[in-house]
N, C-alpha and C positions, 0 to 999 in steps of 0.2 A: 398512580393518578397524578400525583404530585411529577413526575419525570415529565410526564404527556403537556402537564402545564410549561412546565420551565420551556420544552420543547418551542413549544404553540408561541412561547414570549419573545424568543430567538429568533424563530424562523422570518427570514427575510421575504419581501415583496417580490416575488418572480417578476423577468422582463414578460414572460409570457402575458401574467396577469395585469401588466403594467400595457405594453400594444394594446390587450386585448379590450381593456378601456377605452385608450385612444382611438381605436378603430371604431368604436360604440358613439363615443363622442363626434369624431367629426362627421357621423352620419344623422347627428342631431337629433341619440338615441338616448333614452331614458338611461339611468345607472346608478344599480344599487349594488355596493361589493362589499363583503366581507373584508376586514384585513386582520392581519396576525395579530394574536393580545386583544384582540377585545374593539378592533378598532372598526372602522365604517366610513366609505364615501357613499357620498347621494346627490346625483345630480340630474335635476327634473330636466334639463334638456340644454342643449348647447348655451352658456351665457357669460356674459365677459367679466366673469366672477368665481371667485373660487371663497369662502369663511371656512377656519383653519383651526380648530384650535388639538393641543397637544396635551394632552394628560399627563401633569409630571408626578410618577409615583414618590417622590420624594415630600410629595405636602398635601393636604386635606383640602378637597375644590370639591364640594358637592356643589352641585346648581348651574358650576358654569357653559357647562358642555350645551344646556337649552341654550345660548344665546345665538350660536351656530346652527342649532340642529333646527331652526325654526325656518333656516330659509331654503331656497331651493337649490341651493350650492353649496355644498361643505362636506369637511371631513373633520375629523375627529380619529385619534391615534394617540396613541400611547408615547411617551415622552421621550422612549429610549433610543432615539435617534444613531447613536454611535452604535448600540449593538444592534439595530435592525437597520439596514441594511435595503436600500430602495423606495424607502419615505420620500427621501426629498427628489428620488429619481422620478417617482410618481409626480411628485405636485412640477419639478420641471416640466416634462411631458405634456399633461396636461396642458399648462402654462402657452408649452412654444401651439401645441394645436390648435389650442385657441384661437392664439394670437393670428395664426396661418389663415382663418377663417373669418376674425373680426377685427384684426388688424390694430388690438392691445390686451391688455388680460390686469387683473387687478386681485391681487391675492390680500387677505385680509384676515392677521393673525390676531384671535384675542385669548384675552387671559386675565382672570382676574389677582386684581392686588393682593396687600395683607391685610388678614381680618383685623379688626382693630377696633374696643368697643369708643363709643364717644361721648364723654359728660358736660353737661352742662358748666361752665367755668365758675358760676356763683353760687353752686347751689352743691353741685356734687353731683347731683342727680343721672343718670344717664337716657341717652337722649337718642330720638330715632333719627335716623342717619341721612346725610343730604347723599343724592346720586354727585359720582364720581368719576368723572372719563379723564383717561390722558390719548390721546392720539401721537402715535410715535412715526413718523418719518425722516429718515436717511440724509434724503435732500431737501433742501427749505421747499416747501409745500410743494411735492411732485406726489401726485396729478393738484397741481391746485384749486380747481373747480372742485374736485370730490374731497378735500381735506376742508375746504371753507364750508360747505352743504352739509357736512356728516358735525362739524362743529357746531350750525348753526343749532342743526336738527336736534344732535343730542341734547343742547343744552334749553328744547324745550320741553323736555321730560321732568316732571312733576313728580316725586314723592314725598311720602309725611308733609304736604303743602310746602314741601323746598323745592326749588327750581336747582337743576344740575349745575353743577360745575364742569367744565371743558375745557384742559389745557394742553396746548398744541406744543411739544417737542419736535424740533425740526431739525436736529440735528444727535439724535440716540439711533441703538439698537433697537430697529423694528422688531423684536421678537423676543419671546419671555425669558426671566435672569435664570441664568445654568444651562440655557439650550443655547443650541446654535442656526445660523439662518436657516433659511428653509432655502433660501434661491441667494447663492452670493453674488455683490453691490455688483460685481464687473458685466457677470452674466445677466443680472436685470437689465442695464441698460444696451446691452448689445441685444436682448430680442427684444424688447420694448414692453417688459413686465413693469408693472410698476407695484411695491409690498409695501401695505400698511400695518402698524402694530395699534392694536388697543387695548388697554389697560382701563378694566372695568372694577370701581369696588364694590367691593361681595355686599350689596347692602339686601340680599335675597337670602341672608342663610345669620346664624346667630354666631356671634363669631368668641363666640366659648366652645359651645358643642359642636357649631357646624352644621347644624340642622337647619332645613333649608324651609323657609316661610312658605310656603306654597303659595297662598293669594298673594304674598308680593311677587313671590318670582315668576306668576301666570300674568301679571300685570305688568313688572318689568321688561320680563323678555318680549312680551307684544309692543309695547313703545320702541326699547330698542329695536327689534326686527322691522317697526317702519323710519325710526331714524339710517338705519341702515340700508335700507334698498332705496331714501332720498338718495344719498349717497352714492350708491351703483348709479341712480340713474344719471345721475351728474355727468359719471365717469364714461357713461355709454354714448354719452348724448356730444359729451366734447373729446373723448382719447380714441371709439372705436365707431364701426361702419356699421352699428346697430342703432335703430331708432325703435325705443319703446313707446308705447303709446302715452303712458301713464308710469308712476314707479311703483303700484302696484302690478303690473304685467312681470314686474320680475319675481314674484312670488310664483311658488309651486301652482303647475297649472292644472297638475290632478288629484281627486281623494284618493287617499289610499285606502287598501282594503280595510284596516282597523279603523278607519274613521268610520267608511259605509258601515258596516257594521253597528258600531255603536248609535248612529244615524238612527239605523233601521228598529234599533233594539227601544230606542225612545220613543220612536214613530209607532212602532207597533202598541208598546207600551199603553200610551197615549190611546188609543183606539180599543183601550180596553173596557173605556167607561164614557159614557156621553152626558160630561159634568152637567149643562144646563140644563135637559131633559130627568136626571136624577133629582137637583134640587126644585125643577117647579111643583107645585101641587097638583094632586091628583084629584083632589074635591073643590077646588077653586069654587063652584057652581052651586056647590050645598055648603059650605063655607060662606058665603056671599048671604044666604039663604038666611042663615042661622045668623048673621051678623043684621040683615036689616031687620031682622023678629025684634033682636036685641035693643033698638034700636039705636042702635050702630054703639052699642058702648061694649059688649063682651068679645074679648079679644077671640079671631077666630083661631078654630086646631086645623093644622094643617095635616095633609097626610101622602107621603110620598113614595113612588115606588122602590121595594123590594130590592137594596144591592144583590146584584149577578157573581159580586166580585167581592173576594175578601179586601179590604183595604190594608192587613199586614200581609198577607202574600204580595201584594203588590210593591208593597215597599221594599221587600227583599228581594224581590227582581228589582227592581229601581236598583237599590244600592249595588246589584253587583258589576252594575253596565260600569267600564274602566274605564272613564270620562280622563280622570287624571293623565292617561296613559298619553294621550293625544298631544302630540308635538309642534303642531302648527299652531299659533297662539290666538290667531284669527276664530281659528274652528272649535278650540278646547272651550274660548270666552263660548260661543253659542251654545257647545252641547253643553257646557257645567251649569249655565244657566237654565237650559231647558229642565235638565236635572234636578234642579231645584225649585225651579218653579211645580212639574209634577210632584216632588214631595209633600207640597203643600196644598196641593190640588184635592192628593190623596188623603191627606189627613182630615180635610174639610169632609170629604166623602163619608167616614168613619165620624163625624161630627154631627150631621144633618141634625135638626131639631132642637139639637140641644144651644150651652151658651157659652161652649167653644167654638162656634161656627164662624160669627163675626167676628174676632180677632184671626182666625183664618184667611177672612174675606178680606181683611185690612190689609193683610199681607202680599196679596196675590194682587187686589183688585185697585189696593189704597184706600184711601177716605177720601174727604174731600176739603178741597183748600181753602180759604177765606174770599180771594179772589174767585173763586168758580161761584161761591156761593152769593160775593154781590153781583156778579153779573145775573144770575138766574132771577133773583129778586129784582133786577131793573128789566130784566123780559115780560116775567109777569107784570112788574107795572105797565111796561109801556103798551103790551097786549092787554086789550079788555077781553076777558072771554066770551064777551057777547059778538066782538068784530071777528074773532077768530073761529068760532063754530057757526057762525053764518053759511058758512061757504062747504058743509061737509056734506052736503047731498047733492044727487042722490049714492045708493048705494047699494055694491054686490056682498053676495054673501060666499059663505068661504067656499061653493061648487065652484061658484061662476070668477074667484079670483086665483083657483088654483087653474082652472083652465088659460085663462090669461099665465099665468105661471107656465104652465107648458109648454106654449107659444112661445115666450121670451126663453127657455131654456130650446128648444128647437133652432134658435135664429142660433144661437152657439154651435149648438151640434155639426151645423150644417158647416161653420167653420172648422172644427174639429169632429170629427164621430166619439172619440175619446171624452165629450162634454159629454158622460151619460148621468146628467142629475135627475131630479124626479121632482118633482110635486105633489103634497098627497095631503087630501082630509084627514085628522086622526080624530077618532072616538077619546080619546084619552087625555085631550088637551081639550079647556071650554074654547078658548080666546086665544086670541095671539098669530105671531107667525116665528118660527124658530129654524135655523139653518143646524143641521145635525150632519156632519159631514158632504154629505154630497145631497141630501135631502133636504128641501122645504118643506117646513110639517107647518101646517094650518090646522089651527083648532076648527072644532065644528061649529062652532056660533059665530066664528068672528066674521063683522061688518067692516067692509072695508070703503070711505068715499071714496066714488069710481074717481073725481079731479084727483086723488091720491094714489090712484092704480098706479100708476106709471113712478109716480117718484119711489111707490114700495117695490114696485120690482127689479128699478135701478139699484136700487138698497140690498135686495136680500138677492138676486141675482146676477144683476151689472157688478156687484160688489163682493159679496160672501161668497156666492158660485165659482165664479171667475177667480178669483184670487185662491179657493181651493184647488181649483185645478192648472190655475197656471202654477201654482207649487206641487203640485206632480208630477207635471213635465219637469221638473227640477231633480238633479244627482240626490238633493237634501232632500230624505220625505218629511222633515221638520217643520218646511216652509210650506206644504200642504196643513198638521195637523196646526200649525204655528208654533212660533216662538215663541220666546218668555217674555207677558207684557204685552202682548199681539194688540190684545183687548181694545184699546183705545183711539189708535190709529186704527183700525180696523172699524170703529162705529162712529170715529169724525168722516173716515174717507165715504164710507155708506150714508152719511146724513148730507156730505159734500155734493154727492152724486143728484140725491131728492132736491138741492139746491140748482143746481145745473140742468135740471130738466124743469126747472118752475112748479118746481111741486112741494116747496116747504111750505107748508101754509104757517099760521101763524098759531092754530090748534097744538102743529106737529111743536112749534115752539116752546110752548107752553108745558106739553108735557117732558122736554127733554130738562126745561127748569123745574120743576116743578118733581120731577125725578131726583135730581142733586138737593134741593130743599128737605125732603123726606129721606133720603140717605143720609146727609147731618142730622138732620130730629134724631133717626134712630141713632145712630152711633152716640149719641148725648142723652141716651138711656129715654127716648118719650116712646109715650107704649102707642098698638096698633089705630087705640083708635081716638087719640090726641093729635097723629099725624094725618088722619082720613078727616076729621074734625078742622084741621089746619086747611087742607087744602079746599073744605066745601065752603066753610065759612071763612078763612082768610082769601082765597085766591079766586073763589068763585067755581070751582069744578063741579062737573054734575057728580054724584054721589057713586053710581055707578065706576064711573072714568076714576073718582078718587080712589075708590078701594082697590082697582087693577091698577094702579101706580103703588097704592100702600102693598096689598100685596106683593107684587115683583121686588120690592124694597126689601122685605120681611121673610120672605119665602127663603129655608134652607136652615132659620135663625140669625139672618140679616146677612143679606147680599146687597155688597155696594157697590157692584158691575153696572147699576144701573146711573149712576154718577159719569161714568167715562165716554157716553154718546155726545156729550155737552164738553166735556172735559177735551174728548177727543177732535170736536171741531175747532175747538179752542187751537189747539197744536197743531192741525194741518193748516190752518192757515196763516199761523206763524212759517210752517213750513214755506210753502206756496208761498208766504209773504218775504221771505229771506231769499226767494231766487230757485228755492226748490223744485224739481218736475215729478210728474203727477206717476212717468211709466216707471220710474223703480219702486213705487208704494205696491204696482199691482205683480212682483215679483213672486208673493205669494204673502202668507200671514204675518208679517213682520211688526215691530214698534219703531217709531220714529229715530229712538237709538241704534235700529237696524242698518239704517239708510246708507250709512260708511260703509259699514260691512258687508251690504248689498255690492257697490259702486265697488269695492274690492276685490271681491271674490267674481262678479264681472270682467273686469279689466284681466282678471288671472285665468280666466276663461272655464271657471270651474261652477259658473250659474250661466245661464242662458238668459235671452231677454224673452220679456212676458210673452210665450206663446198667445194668449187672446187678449184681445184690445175692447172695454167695455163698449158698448155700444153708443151711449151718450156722450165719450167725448169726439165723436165724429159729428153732433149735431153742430150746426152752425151756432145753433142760440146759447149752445153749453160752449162751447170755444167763446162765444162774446162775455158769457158770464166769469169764465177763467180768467181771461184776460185780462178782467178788471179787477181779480186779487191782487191786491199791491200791500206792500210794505205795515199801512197804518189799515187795514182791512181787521174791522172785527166782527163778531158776531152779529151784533144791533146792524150793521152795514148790511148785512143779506135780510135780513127782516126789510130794510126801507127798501131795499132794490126788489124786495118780494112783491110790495106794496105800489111802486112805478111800477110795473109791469100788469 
């Protein structure tokens, strides 16, 4: 065994294997190849880049190899250049066929420094490390465009709250100490190669042991990989006959099969339990019952359906899904996120009732800020609930709004056939209305005002519908079940929509403040019915309306999801107000921190744009309402414009 190895370490890069590349490449074919030792090129499709890095067995480099292996051009090999034999024949090859096709080629060798720990000068202390680049080039800045861009770039990477350091050598050895060039200085400039060196310090690994930080180096290697494809784009846009659109286009433009994978194994995951539907109650109606006999002072019991699903089985599938393993730093941040988010999802699940729940809920859903909480408190002031339930009749009941429901999922279908949602009465819910994957479930009692039809349908199907299924049509079934933090954005954009059709009333205001006010009570330890108390005699609500606010607050052992509808509008129109557009929120389930990573993974060609388009923003009156979110746009602004109108 030991012979087979030495063998495999020796054995040179065949010319066959060497053409049979270039032949792949100048037909602008995908390429993935083994090499001797341990080694690997990868490259997602023809591009005027090549990242390089060389394994030198002479020294301890864990971690460095991600900084290469994250983009959609690179190789990685083993250091022993003199005894193997067709290394650098490969990367010339390469090189000139590029060049033959885009008319420059830019090779880009990195490596990291020496570990070295770093103490504090006054104290002793030792200290987390500031990021460290040297940029190495031959001739004073050639390509200059891509050494100014990659400098700029790097040096706005942020770690331990240091900003990098970037120092430009313009006249060294592009390439790591003990090896030798990859492309020698005569032959670059006679076919028109141009080789960078970088020198990164390991600040991703502990530099005693070597051991590699994992959430810095998931964090590092993703800043560096978009500092570095600035840089490509620079060099593509001024040395060769390529115009990218963006310089995320130079990123990898397909999933690979272990990312689908892993994808699916969350998505399915996910779909194994229908979290909001578990934590509502199932006696709300005899609850309510037993609360106004009380006269509304004994807290009610709640009682909830029956787990289908162990919540440790579920964990242990969770944990075995190999999130880690994923090499694109784009897609590792969503799935490790997502990953995390269901572990907490699950634990909650395995909590229900009891008073581990709400510290759970804190986790996933947050609490709530001091700013959301004076705004809510100046809504309800500024609404009397006399001027805002004026206006709620008359009103259907849940036959005749799940039929309207049908109808507005039909106007989709007929766009798609694939839009197969549903509508439906449940015996098992009193009130309410709740999106459960592809289903609107309507409780059987709930009254809906018919001037409201329209804004709730925008809501729970221009919005919840549509954005599930436009993340089906997506490679990611993530962005169907959502991402981590979806929550928020997902019930501003929904209360956006009720806005844009002139159907916020000033009721609907009311309770979305009035929601955030009793999610702080409880989280500040006040019991069910000091906060039902609060809102009938401090704010004015009817008795009824209080208790399905206190409940939804309360249900599960304290759910503070119902904080993010108010929270969330808060953010989209910051968004909107920052310059934002409206078509990547409906990509599918995402958080507002998604929107990068949307606009990336777009441009990389590895999302599609929203297969359905809500229906309200093709209304004239919702385009004039849009158009006038600007900048200093807040919440109080769509209540007066509610009121003009």
């Amino acid at each position: 065994m030991l012979t087979s190895q030495v063998s495999e370490d020796h054995e040179a890069i065949s010319d066959a294997v060497i053409e049979g590349i270039c032949v792949r490449l100048a037909e602008d074919k995908r390429i993935r190849q083994r090499l001797p030792g341990g080694g690997i090129l990868q490259m997602d499709r023809l591009l005027p880049f090549l990242c390089v890095y060389r394994r030198n067995p002479r020294r301890r480099d864990e971690g460095t190899a991600r900084l290469v292996m994250s983009e959609a051009s690179f190789l990685c090999a083993p250091g022993t250049a003199p005894v193997r034999t067709g290394l650098k024949r490969l990367v010339l090859r390469i090189a000139e066929t590029a060049i033959e096709r885009l008319g420059s080629f830019l090779i880009l060798e990195v490596w990291s420094g020496e570990d070295r720990p770093q103490y504090d000068p006054s104290t002793g202390e030792i200290e987390l490390p500031r990021p460290e680049f040297q940029l190495l080039t031959r001739r004073p800045h050639r390509p200059e465009g891509t050494v100014a861009t990659l400098q700029f770039a790097l040096q706005q990477i942020s770690l331990h709250r240091k900003k990098a350091a970037v120092r430009v050598n313009m006249h060294a050895q592009n390439h790591p100490p003990g090896m030798t060039a990859l492309i020698p200085e005569s032959i670059e400039t006679k076919i028109g190669c141009h080789v960078l060196g970088l020198e990164v310090r390991p600040v991703y690994r502990d530099p005693e042991s070597g051991e590699v930080y994992d959430r810095v180096a998931t964090s590092f290697v993703r800043d560096v990989s978009h500092s570095l494809k600035k840089g490509f784009f620079a060099f593509a846009l001024h040395r060769t006959e390529v115009r990218p659109q963006h310089y995320f286009s130079l990123g990898v433009s397909r999933l690979s099969k272990q990312v689908l994978v892993i994808d699916r194994q969350l998505a399915d995951l996910s779909r194994q339990f229908k979290f909001l539907l578990l934590v509502t109650p199932i006696n709300a109606e005899r609850a309510w019952e037993k609360f106004s006999e009380s006269g509304f002072r004994k807290t009610p019991v709640f009682q909830y359906r029956p787990l289908d699903v162990d919540p440790l089985l579920l964990k242990r599938r969770l944990m075995k899904i190999p999130t880690e393993r994923v090499t694109d730093p784009t897609l590792a941040y969503v799935l490790r996120q997502a990953q995390s988010e269901l572990d907490r999802q699950i634990s909650m699940l395995a909590d229900i009732g009891t008073r581990r729940f709400l510290p759970g809920s804190l986790q996933v859903f947050e609490g709530v800020k001091p700013k959301l909480r004076e705004l809510s408190l100046e809504i309800l002031k500024t609404l009397s609930h006399r001027e805002s339930a004026s206006k709620e009749l008359p009103l259907l009941d849940a036959t005749a709004f799940a039929q309207r429901a049908n109808a507005e999922i039909q106007y989709y279908r007929d766009q798609s056939p694939a839009f197969l949602a549903q509508a439906s009465v449940r015996d098992d819910m009193f009130s309410g209305l709740m999106v459960a994957g592809a289903e609107l479930l309507i409780g059987r009692e709930t009254r809906i005002a018919e001037r409201r039809a329209d804004a709730l349908l925008q809501h729970e199907v221009g919005t919840h519908l549509v954005t599930y299924f436009n993340g089906a049509s997506q490679p990611l079934r993530l962005l169907q079940v959502g991402l981590s933090g979806y929550d928020a954005l997902q019930e501003g954009l929904a209360v956006l929509a009720e806005y844009l059709v002139g159907g916020l009333s000033g009721a609907r205001m009311r309770t979305l403040a009035a929601r955030v006010i009793a999610v702080g009570d409880m989280i500040r330890g006040e019991t069910f019915a000091s906060v039902f108390a609060q809102l009938v005699d401090g704010f004015g609500f009817e008795p009824r309306t209080a208790y399905t606010i206190t409940m939804r607050v309360f249900r599960g052992g304290g759910l503070t999801k119902d904080a993010l509808y108010l929270q969330g509008l808060v953010e989209i129109l910051d968004y909107l107000g920052g310059g934002g557009e409206v078509e990547p929120l409906l990509t599918g389930k995402i958080a507002v921190e998604h929107v990068p990573v949307v606009r990336e993974l777009l441009f990389r060609g590895i999302l599609r744009p929203p297969a359905l388009r809500p229906k309200y923003l093709d209304s004239p009156e919702a385009q004039v309402r849009l158009d006038g979110i600007h900048s200093r746009t807040t919440v109080l602004d769509l209540i007066d414009n509610e009121k003009g109108l």
